[in-house]
Jmol script that loads the backbone (N, CA, C; Angstrom):
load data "model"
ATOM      1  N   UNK A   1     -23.158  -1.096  -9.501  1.00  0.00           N
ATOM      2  CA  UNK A   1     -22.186  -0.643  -8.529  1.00  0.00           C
ATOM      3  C   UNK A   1     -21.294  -1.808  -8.091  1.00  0.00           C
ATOM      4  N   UNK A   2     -21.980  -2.838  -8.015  1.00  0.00           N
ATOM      5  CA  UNK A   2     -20.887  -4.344  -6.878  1.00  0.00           C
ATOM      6  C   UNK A   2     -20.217  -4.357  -8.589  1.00  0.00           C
ATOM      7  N   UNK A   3     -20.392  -4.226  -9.742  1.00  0.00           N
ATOM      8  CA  UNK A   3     -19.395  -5.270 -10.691  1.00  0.00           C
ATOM      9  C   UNK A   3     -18.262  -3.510 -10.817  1.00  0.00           C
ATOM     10  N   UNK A   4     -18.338  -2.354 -10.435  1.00  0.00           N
ATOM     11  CA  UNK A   4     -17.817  -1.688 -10.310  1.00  0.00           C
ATOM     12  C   UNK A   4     -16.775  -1.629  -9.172  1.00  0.00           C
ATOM     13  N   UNK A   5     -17.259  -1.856  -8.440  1.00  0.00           N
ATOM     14  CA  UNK A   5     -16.321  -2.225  -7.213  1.00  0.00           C
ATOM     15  C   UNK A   5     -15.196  -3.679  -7.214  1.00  0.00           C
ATOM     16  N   UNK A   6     -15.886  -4.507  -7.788  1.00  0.00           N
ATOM     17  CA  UNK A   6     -15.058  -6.008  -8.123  1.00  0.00           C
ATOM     18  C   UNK A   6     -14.039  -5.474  -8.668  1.00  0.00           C
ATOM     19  N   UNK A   7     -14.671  -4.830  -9.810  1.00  0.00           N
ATOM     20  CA  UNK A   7     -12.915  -3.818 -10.596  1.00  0.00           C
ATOM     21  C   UNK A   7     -12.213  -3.769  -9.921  1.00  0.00           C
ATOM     22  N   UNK A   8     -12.521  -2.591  -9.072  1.00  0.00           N
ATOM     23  CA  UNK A   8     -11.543  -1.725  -8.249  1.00  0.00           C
ATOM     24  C   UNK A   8     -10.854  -2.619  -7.750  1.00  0.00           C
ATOM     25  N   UNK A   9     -11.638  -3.595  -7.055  1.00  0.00           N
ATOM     26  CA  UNK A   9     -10.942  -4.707  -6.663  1.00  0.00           C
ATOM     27  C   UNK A   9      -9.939  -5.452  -7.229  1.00  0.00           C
ATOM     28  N   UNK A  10     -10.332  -6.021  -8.475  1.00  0.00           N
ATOM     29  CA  UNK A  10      -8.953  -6.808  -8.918  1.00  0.00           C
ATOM     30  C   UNK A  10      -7.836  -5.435  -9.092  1.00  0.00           C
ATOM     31  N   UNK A  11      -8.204  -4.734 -10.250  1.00  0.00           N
ATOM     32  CA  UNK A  11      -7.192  -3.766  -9.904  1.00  0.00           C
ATOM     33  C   UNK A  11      -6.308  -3.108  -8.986  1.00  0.00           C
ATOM     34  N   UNK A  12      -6.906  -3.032  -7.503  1.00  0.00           N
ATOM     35  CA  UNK A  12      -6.150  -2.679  -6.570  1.00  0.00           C
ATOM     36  C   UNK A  12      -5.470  -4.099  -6.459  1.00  0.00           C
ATOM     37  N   UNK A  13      -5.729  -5.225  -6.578  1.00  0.00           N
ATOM     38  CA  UNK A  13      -4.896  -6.715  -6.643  1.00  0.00           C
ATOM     39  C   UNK A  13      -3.501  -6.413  -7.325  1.00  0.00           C
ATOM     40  N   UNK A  14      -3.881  -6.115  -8.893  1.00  0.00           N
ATOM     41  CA  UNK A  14      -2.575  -5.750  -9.287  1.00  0.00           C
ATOM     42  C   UNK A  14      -1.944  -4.431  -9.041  1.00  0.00           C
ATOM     43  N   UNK A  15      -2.299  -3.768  -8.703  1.00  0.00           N
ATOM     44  CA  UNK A  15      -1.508  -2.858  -8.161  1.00  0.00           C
ATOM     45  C   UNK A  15      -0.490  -2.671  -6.938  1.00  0.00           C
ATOM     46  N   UNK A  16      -1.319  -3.687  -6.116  1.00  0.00           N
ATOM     47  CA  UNK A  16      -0.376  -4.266  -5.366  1.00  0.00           C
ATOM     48  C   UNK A  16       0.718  -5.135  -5.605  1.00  0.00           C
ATOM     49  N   UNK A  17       0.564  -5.794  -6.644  1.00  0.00           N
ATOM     50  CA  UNK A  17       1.664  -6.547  -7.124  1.00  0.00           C
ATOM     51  C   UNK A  17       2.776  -6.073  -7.468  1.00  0.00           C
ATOM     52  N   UNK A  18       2.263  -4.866  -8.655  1.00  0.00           N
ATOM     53  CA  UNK A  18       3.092  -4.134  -9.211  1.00  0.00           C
ATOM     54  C   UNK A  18       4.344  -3.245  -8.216  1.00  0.00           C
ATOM     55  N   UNK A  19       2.903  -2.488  -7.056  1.00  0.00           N
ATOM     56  CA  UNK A  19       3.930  -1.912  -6.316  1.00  0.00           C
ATOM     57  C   UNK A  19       5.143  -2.502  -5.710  1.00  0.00           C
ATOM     58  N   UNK A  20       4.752  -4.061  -5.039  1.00  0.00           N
ATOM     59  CA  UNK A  20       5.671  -4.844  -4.453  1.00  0.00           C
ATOM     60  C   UNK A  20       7.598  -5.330  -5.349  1.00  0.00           C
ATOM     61  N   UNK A  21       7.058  -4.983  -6.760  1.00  0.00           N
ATOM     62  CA  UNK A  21       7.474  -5.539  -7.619  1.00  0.00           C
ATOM     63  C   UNK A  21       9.071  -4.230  -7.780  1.00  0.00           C
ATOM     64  N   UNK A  22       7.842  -3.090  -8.021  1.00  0.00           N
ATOM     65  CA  UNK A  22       9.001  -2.145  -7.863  1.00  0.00           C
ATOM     66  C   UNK A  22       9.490  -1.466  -6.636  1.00  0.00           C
ATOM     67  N   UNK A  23       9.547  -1.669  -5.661  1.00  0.00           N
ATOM     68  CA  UNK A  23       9.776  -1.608  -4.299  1.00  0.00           C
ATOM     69  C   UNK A  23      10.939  -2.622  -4.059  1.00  0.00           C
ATOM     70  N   UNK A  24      10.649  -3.752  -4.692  1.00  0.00           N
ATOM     71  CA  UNK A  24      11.975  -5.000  -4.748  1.00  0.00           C
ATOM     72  C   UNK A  24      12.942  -4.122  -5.262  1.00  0.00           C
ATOM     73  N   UNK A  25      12.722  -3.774  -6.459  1.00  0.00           N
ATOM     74  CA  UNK A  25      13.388  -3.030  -7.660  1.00  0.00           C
ATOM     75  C   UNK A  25      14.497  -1.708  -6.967  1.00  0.00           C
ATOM     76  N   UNK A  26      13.578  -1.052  -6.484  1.00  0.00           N
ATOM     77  CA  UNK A  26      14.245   0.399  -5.503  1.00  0.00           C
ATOM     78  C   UNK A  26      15.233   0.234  -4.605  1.00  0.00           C
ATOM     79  N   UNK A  27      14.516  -1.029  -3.749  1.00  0.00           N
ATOM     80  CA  UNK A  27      15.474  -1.534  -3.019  1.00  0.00           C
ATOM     81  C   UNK A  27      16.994  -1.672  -3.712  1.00  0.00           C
ATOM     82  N   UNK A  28      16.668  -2.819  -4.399  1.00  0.00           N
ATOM     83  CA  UNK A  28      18.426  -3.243  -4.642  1.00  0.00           C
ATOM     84  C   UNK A  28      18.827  -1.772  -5.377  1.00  0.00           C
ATOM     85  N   UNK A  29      18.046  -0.940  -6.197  1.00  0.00           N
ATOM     86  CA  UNK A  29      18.676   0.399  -6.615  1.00  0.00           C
ATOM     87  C   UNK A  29      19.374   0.835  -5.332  1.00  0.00           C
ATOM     88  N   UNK A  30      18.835   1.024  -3.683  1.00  0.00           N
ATOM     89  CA  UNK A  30      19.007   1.655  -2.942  1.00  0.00           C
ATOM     90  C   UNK A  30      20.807   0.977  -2.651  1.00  0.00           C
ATOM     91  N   UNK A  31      20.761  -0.541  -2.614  1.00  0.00           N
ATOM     92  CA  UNK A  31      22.103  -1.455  -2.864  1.00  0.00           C
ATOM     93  C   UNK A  31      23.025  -0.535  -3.199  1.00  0.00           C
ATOM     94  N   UNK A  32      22.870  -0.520  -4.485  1.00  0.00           N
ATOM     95  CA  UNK A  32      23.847  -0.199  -5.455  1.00  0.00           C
ATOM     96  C   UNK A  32      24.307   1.292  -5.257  1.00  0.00           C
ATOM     97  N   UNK A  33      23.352   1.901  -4.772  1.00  0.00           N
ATOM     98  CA  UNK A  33      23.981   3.660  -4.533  1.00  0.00           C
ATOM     99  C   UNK A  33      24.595   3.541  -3.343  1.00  0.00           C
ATOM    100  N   UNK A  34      24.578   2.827  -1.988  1.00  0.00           N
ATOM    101  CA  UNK A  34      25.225   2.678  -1.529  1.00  0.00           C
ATOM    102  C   UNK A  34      26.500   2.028  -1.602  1.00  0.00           C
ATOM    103  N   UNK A  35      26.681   1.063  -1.590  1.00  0.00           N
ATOM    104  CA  UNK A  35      27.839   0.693  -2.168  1.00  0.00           C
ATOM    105  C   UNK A  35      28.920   1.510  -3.401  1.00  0.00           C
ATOM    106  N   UNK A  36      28.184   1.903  -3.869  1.00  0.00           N
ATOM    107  CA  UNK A  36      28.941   3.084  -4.951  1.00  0.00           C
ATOM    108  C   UNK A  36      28.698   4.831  -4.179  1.00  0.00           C
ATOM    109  N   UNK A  37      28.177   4.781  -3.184  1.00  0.00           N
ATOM    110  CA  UNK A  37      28.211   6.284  -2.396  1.00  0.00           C
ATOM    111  C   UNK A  37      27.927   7.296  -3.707  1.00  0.00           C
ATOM    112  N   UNK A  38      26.373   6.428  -4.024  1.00  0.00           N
ATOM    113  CA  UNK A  38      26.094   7.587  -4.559  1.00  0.00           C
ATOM    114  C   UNK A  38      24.842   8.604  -3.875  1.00  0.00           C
ATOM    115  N   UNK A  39      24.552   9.657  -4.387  1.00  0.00           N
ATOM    116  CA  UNK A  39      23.262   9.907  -3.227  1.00  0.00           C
ATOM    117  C   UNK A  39      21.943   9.165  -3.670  1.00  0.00           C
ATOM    118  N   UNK A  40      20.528   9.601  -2.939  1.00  0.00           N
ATOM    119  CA  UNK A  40      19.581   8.709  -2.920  1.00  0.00           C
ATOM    120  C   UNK A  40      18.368   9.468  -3.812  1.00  0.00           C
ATOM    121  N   UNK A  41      19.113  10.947  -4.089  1.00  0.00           N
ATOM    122  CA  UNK A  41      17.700  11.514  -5.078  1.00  0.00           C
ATOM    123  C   UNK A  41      18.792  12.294  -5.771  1.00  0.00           C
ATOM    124  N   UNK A  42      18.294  11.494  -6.931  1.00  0.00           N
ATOM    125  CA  UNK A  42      18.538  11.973  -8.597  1.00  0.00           C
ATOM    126  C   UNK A  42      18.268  13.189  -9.649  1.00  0.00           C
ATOM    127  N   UNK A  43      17.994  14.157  -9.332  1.00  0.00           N
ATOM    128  CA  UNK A  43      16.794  15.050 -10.169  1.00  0.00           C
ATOM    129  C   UNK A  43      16.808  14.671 -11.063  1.00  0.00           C
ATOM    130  N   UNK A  44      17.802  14.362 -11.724  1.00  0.00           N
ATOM    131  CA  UNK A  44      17.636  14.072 -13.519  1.00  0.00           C
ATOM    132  C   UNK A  44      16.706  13.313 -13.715  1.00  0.00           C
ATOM    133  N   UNK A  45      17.045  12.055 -12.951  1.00  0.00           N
ATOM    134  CA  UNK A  45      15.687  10.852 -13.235  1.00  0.00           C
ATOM    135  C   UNK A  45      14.524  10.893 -12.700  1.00  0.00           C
ATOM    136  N   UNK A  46      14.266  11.954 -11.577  1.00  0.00           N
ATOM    137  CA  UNK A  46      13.212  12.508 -11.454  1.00  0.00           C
ATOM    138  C   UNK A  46      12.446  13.275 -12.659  1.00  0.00           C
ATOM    139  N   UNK A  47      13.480  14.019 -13.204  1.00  0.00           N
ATOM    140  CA  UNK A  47      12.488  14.762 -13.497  1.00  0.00           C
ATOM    141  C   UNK A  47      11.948  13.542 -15.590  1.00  0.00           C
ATOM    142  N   UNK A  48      13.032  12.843 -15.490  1.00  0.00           N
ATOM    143  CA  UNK A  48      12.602  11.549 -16.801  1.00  0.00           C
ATOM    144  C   UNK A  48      11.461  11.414 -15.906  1.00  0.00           C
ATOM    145  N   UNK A  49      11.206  11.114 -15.255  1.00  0.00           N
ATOM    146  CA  UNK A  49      10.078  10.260 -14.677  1.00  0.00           C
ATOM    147  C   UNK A  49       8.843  10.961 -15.149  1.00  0.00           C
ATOM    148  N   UNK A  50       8.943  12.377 -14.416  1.00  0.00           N
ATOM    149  CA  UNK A  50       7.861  13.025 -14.925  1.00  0.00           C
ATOM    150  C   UNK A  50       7.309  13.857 -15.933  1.00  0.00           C
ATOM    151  N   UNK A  51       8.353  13.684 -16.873  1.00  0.00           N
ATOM    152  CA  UNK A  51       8.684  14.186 -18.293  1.00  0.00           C
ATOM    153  C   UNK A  51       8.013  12.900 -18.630  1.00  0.00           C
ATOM    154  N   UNK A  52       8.045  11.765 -18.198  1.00  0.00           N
ATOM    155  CA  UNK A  52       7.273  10.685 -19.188  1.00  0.00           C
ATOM    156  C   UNK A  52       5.809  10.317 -18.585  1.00  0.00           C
ATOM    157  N   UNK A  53       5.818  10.756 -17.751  1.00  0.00           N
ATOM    158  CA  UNK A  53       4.494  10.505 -17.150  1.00  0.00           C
ATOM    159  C   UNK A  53       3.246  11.572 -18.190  1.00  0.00           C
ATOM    160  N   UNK A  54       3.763  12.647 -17.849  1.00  0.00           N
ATOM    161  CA  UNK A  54       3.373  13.870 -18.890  1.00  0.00           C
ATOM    162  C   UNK A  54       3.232  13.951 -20.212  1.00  0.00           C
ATOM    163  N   UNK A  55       3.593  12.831 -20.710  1.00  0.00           N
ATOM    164  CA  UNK A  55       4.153  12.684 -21.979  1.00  0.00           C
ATOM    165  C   UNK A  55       2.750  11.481 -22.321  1.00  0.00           C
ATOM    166  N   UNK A  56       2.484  10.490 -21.372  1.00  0.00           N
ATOM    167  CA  UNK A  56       1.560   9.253 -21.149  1.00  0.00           C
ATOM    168  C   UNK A  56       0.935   9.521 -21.367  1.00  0.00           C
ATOM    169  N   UNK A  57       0.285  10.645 -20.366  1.00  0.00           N
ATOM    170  CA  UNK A  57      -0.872  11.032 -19.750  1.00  0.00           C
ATOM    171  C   UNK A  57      -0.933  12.519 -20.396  1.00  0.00           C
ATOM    172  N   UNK A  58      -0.827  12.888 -21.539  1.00  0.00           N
ATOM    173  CA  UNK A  58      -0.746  14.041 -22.162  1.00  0.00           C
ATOM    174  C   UNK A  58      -2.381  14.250 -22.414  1.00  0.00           C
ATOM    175  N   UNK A  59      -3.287  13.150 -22.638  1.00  0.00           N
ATOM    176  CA  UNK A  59      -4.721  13.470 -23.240  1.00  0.00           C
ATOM    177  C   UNK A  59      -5.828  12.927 -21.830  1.00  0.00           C
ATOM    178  N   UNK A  60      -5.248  12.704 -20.861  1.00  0.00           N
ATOM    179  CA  UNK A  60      -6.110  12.472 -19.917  1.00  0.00           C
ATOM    180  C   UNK A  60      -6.842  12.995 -18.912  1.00  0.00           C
ATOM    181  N   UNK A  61      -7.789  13.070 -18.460  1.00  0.00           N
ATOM    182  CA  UNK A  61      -8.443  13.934 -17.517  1.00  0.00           C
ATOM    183  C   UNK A  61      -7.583  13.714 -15.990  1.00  0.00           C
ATOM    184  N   UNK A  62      -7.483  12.728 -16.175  1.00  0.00           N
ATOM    185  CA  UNK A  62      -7.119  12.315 -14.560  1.00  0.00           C
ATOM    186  C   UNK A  62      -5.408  12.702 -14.288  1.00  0.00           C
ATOM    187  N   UNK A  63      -5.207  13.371 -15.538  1.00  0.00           N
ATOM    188  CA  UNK A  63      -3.295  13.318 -15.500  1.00  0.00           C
ATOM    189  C   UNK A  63      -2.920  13.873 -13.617  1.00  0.00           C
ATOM    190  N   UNK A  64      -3.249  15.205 -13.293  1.00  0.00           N
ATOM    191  CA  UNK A  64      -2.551  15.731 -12.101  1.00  0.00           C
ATOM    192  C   UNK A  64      -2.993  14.547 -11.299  1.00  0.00           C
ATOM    193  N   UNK A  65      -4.159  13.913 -10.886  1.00  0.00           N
ATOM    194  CA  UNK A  65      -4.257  13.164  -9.835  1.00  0.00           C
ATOM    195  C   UNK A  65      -3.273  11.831  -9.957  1.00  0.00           C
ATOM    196  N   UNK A  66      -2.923  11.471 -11.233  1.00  0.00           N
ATOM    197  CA  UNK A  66      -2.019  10.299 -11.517  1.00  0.00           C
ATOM    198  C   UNK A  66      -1.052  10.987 -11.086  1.00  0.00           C
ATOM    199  N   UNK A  67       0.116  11.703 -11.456  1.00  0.00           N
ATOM    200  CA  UNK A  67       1.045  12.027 -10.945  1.00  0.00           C
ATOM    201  C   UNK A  67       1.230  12.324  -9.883  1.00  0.00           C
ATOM    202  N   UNK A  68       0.402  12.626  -8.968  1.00  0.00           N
ATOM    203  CA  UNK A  68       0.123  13.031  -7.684  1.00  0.00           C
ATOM    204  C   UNK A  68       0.551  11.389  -6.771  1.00  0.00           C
ATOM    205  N   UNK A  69      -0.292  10.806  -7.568  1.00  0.00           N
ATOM    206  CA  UNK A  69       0.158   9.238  -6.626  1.00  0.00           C
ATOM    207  C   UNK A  69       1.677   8.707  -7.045  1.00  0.00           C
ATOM    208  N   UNK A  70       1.908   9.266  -8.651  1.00  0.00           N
ATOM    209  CA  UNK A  70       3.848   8.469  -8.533  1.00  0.00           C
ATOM    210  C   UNK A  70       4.749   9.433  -8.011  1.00  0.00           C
ATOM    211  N   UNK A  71       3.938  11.234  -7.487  1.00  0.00           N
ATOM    212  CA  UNK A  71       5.217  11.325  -6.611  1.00  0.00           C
ATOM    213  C   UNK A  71       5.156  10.544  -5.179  1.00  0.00           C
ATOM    214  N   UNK A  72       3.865  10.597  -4.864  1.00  0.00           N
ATOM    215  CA  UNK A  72       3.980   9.533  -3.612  1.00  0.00           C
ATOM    216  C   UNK A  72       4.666   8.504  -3.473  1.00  0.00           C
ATOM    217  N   UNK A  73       4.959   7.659  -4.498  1.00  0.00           N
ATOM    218  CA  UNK A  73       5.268   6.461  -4.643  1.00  0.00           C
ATOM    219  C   UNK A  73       6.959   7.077  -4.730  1.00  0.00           C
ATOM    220  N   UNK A  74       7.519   8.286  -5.933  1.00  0.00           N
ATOM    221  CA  UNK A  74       8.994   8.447  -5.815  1.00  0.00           C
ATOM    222  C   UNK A  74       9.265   8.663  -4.269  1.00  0.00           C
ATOM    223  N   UNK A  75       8.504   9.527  -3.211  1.00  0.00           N
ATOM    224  CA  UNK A  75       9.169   9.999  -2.036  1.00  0.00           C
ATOM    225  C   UNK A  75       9.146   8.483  -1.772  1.00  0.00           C
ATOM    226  N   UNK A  76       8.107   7.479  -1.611  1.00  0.00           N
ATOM    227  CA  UNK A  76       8.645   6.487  -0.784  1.00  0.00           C
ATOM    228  C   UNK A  76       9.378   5.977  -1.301  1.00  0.00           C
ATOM    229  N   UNK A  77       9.546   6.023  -2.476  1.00  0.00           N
ATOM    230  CA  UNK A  77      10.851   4.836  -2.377  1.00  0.00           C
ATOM    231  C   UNK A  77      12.271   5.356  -2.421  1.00  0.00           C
ATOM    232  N   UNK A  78      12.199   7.017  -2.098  1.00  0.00           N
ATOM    233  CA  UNK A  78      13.344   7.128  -2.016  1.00  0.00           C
ATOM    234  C   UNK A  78      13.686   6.902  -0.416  1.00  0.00           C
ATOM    235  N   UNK A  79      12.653   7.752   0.767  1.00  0.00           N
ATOM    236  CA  UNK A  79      12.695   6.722   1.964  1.00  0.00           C
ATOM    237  C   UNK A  79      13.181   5.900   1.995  1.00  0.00           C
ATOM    238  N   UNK A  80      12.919   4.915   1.382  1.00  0.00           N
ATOM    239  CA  UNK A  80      12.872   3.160   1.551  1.00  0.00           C
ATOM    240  C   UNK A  80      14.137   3.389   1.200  1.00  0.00           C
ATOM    241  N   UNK A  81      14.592   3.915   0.090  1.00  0.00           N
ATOM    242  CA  UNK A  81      16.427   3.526   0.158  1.00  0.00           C
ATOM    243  C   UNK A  81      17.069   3.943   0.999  1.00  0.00           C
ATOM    244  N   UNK A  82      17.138   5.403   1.963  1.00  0.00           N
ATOM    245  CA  UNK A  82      17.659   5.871   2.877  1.00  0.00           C
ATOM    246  C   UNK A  82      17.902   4.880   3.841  1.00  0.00           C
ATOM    247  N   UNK A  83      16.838   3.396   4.146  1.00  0.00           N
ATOM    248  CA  UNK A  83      16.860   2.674   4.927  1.00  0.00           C
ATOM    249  C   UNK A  83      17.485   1.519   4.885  1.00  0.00           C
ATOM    250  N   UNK A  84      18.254   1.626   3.599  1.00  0.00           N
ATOM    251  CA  UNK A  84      18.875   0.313   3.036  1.00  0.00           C
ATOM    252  C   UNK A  84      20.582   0.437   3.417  1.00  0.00           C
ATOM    253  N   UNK A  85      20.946  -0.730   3.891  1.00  0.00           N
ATOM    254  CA  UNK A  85      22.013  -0.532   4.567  1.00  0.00           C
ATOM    255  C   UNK A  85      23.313  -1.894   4.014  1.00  0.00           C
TER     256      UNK A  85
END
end "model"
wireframe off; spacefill off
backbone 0.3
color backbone group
């Protein structure tokens, strides 16, 4: 169980990284739609997103619960751009 948990552990390490990483990323996206007045949700690239997620995760057990966490992650970061000024 503890070398199971260490996992989780480093893994939630990088995951945090990652998230931070694309959160930078969203941000300056959020930049650029402002400045160009564009709006802040896309469907098209929504729905790429989850056309490829689906596409990933085509043989996996865990697929709905994965996608479940990157729409979490799309609402926030579309939030997060609403806040970018």
């Amino acid at each position: 169980m503890k070398n199971y948990r260490e996992k989780i552990d480093k893994i939630d390490s990088e995951l945090i990284k990652l998230l931070i990483e694309r959160f930078e990323t969203t941000h300056k996206i959020g930049e650029i739609k402002m400045k160009e007045n564009l709006p802040i949700y896309n469907e098209k690239r929504e729905l790429e997103i989850y056309e490829k997620l689906s596409d990933l995760l085509s043989n996996n057990d865990d697929k709905d619960y994965i996608i479940e966490v990157f729409r979490s992650i799309i609402e926030s970061s579309k939030k997060q751009q609403e806040t970018v000024k």
